[in-house]
Backbone as CSV, one residue per row, in Angstrom:
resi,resn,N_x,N_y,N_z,CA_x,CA_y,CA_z,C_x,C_y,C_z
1,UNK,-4.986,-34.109,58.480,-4.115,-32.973,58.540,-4.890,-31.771,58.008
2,UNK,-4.503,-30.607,58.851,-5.912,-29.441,58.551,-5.135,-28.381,58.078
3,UNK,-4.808,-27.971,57.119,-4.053,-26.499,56.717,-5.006,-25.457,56.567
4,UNK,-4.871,-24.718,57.973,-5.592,-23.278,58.169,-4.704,-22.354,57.272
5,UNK,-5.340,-21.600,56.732,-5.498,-20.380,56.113,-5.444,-20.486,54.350
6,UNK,-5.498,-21.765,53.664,-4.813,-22.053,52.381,-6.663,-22.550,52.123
7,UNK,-6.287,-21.572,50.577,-7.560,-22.228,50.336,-7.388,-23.195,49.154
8,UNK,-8.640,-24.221,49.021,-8.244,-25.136,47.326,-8.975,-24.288,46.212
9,UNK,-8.493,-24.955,45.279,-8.895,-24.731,44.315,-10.498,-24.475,44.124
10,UNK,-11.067,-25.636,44.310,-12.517,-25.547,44.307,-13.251,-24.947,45.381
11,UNK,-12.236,-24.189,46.032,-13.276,-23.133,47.124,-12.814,-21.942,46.573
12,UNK,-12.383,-21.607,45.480,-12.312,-20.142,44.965,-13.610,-19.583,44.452
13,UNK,-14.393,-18.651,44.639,-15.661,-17.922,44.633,-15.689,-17.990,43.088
14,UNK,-16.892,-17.797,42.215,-17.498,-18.189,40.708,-16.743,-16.847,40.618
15,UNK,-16.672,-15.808,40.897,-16.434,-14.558,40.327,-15.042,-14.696,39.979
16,UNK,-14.444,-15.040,40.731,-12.898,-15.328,40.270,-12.499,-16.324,39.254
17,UNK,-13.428,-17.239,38.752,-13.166,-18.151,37.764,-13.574,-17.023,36.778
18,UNK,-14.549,-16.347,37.179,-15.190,-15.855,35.643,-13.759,-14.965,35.543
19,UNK,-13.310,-14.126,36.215,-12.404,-13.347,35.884,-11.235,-13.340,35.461
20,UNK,-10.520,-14.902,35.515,-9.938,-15.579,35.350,-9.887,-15.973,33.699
21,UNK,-11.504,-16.481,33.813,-11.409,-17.274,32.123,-11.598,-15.605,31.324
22,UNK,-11.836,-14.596,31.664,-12.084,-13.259,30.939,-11.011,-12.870,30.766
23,UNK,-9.687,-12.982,31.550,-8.077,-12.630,31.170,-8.031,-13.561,30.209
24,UNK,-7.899,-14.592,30.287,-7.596,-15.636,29.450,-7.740,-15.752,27.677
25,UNK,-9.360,-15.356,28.018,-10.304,-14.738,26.747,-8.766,-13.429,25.808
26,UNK,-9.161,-12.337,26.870,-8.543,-11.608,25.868,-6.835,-11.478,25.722
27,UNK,-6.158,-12.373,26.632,-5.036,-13.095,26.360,-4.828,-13.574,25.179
28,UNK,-5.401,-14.744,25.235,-5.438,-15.713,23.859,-6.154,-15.061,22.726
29,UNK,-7.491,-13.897,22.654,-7.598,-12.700,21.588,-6.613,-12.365,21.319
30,UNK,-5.948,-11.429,21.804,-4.696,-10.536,21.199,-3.944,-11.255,20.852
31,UNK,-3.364,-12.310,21.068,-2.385,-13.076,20.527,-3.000,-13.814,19.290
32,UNK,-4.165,-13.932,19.098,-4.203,-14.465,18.057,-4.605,-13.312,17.181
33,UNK,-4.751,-11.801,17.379,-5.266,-10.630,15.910,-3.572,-10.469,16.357
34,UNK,-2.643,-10.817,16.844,-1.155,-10.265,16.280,-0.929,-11.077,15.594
35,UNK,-1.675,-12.478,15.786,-0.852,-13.674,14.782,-1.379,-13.531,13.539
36,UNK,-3.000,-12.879,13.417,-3.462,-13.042,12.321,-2.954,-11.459,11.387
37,UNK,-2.445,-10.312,12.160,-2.319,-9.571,11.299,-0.586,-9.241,10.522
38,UNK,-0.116,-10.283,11.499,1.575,-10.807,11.006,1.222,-11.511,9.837
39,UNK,0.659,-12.149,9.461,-0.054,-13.190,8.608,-0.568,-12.721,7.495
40,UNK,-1.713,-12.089,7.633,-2.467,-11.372,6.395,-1.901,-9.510,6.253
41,UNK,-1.413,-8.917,7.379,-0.803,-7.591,7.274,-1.901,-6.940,6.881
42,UNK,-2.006,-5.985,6.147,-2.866,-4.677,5.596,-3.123,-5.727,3.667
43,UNK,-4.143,-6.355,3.268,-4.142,-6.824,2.473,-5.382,-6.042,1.298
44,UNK,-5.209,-4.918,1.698,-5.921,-3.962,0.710,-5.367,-3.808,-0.622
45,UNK,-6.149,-3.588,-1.883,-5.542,-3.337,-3.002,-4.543,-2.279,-3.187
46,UNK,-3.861,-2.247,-4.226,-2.827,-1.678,-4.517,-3.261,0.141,-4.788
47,UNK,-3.236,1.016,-4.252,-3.106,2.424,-4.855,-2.605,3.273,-4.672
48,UNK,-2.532,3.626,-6.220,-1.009,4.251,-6.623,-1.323,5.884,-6.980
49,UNK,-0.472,6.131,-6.807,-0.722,7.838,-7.069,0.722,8.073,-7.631
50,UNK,0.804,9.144,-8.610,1.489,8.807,-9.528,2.158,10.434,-9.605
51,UNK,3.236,11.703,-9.448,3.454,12.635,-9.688,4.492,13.017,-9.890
52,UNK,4.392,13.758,-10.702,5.727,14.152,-11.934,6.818,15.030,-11.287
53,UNK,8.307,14.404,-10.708,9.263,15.062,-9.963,10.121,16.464,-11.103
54,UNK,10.362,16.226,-12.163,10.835,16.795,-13.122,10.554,16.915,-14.473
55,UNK,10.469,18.127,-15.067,10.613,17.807,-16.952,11.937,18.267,-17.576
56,UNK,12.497,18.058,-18.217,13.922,17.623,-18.799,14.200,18.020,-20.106
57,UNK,14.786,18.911,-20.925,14.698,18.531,-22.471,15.676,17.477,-22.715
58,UNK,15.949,16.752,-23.436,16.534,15.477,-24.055,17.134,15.954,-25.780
59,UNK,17.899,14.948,-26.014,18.701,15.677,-27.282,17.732,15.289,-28.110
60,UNK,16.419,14.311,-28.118,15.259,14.073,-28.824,13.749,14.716,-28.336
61,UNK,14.097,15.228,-27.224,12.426,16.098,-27.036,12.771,16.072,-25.762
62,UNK,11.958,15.972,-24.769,11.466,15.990,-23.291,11.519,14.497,-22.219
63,UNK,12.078,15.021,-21.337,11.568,13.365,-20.249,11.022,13.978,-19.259
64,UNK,9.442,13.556,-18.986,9.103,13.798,-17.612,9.176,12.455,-16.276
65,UNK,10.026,12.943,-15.102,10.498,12.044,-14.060,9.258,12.411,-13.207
66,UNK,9.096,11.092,-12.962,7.901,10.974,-12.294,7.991,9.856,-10.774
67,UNK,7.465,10.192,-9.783,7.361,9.183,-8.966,6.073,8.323,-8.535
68,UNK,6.037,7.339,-8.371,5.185,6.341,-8.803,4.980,5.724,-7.130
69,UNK,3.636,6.029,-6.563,3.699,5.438,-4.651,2.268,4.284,-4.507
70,UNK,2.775,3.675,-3.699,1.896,2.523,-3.709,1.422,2.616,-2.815
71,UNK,0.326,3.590,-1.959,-0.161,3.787,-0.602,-1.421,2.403,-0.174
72,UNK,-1.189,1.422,-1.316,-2.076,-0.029,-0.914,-1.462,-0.683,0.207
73,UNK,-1.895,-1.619,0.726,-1.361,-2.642,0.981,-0.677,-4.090,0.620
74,UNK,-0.848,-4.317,-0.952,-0.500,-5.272,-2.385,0.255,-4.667,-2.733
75,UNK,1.116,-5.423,-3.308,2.008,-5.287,-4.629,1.605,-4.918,-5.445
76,UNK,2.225,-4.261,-6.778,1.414,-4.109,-8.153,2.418,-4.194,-8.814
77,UNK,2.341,-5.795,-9.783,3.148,-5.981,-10.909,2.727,-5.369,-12.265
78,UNK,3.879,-4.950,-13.185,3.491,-5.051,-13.926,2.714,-3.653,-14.135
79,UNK,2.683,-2.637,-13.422,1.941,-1.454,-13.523,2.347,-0.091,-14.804
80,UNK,1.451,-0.294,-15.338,1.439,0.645,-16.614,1.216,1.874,-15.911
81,UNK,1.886,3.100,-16.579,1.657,4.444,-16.068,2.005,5.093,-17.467
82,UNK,0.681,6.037,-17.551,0.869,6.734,-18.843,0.733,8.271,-18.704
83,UNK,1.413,9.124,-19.414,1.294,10.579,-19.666,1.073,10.811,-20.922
84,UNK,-0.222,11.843,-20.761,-0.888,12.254,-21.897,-0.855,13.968,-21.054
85,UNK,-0.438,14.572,-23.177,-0.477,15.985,-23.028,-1.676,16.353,-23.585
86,UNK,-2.384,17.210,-22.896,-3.525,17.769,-24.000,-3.344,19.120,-23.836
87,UNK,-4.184,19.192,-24.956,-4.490,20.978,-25.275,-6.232,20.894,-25.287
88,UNK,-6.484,21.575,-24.087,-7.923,21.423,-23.966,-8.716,19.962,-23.898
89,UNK,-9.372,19.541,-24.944,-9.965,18.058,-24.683,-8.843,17.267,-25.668
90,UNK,-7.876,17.656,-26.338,-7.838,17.235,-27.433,-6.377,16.475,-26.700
91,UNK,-6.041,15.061,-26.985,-4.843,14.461,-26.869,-3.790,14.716,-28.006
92,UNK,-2.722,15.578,-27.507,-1.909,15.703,-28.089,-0.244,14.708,-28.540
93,UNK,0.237,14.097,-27.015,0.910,13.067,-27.015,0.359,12.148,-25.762
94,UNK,1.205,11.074,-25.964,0.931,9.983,-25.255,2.296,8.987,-24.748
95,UNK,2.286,8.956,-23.920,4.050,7.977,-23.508,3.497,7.167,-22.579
96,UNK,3.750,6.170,-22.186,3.705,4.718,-21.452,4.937,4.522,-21.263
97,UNK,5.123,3.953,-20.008,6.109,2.998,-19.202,5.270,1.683,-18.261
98,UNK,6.270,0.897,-18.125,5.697,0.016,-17.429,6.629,-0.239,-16.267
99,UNK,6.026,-0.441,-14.613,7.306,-0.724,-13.364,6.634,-1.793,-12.942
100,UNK,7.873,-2.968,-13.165,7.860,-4.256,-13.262,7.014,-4.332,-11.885
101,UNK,7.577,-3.737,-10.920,7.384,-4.432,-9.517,7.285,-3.029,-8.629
102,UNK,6.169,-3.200,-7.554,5.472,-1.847,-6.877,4.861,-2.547,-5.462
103,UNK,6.088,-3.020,-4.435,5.150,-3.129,-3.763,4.509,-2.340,-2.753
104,UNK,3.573,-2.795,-1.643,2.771,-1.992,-0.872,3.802,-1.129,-0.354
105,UNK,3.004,-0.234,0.149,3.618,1.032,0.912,4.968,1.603,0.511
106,UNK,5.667,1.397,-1.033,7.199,1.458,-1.334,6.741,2.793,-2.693
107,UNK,7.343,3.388,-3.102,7.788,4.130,-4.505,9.045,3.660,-5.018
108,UNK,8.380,4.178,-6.374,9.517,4.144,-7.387,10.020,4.836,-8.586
109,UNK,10.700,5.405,-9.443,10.794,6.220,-10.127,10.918,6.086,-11.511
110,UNK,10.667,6.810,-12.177,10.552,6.459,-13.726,10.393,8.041,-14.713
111,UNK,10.385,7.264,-15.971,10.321,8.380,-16.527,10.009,8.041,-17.814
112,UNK,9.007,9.146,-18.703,8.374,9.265,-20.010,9.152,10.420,-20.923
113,UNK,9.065,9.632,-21.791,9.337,10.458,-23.163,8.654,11.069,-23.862
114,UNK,8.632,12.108,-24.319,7.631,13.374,-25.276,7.954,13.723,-25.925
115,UNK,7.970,13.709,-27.339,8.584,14.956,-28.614,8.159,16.603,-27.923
116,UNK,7.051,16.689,-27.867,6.577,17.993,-27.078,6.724,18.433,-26.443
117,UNK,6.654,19.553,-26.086,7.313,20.090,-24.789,6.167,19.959,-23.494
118,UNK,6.302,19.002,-22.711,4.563,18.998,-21.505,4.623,20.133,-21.244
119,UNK,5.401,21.651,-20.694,5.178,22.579,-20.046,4.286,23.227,-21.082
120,UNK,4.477,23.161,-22.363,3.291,23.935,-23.181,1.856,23.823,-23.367
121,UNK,1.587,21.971,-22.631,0.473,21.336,-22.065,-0.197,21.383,-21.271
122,UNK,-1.460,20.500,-21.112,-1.827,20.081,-19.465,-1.108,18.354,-19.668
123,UNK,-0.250,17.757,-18.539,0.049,17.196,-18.175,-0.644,16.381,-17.416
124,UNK,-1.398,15.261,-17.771,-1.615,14.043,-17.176,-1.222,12.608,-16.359
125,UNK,-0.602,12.174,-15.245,-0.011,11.421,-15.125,-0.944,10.338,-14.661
126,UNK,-0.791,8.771,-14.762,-2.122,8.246,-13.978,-1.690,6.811,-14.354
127,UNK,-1.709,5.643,-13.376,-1.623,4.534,-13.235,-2.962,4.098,-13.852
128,UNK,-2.335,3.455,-14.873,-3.643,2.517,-15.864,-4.169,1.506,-15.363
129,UNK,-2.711,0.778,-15.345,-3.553,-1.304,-14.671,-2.128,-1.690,-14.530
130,UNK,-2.384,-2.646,-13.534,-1.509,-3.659,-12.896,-1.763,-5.094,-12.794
131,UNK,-0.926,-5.859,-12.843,-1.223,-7.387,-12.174,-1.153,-7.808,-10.427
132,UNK,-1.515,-8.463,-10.522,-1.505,-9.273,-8.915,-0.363,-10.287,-9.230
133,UNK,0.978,-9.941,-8.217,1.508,-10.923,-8.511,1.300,-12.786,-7.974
């Protein structure tokens, strides 16, 4: 039995296999950098940039509100953020907080305490250290 016009399999020309296994190739590529970046995501360290939304007087001194951004790709537990006032080189006060939990690409808000007034300062704000959770 002779079927004119149908071709088989193994009479398809090399160029068409190659072109074939080259879809295939970057088929099964892309599907696997979506699987791998669903997976691992943006796994860059945590960094934070840290800037002061408000200063406040308080019935005991000053609060400066600050917002706290995690432009990493990590979490950052546990992240210390401190404000220091100086006058020239000289440290005048010092306040610490700590935000339990910071993860990637999220902010969060907080705020330090000062007997001093920061506007009479230079104002420092700056993420110290964090953990990996």
């Amino acid at each position: 039995m002779d079927h004119h016009g149908t071709h088989k399999i193994k009479d398809a020309p090399w160029w068409m296999w190659a072109i074939a296994l080259l879809g295939l190739g970057l088929v099964a590529g892309s599907i696997s950098f979506m699987i791998y970046e669903e997976a691992a995501g943006d796994s860059s360290p945590p960094d934070i940039r840290v800037d002061v939304d408000s200063i406040l007087p308080t019935r005991n001194g000053f609060l400066v509100k600050f917002r706290a951004l995690n432009e990493g790709g990590s979490t950052a537990e546990g992240l210390t953020v401190e404000g220091v006032l100086r006058n020239g080189a000289d440290a005048v006060e010092i306040s610490n907080t700590v935000i339990e939990y910071l993860p990637a690409h999220s902010r969060r808000e907080g705020g330090l305490f000062f007997t001093s007034d920061p506007r009479q300062y230079h104002l420092q704000l700056r993420a110290r250290g964090y953990e990996d959770p």
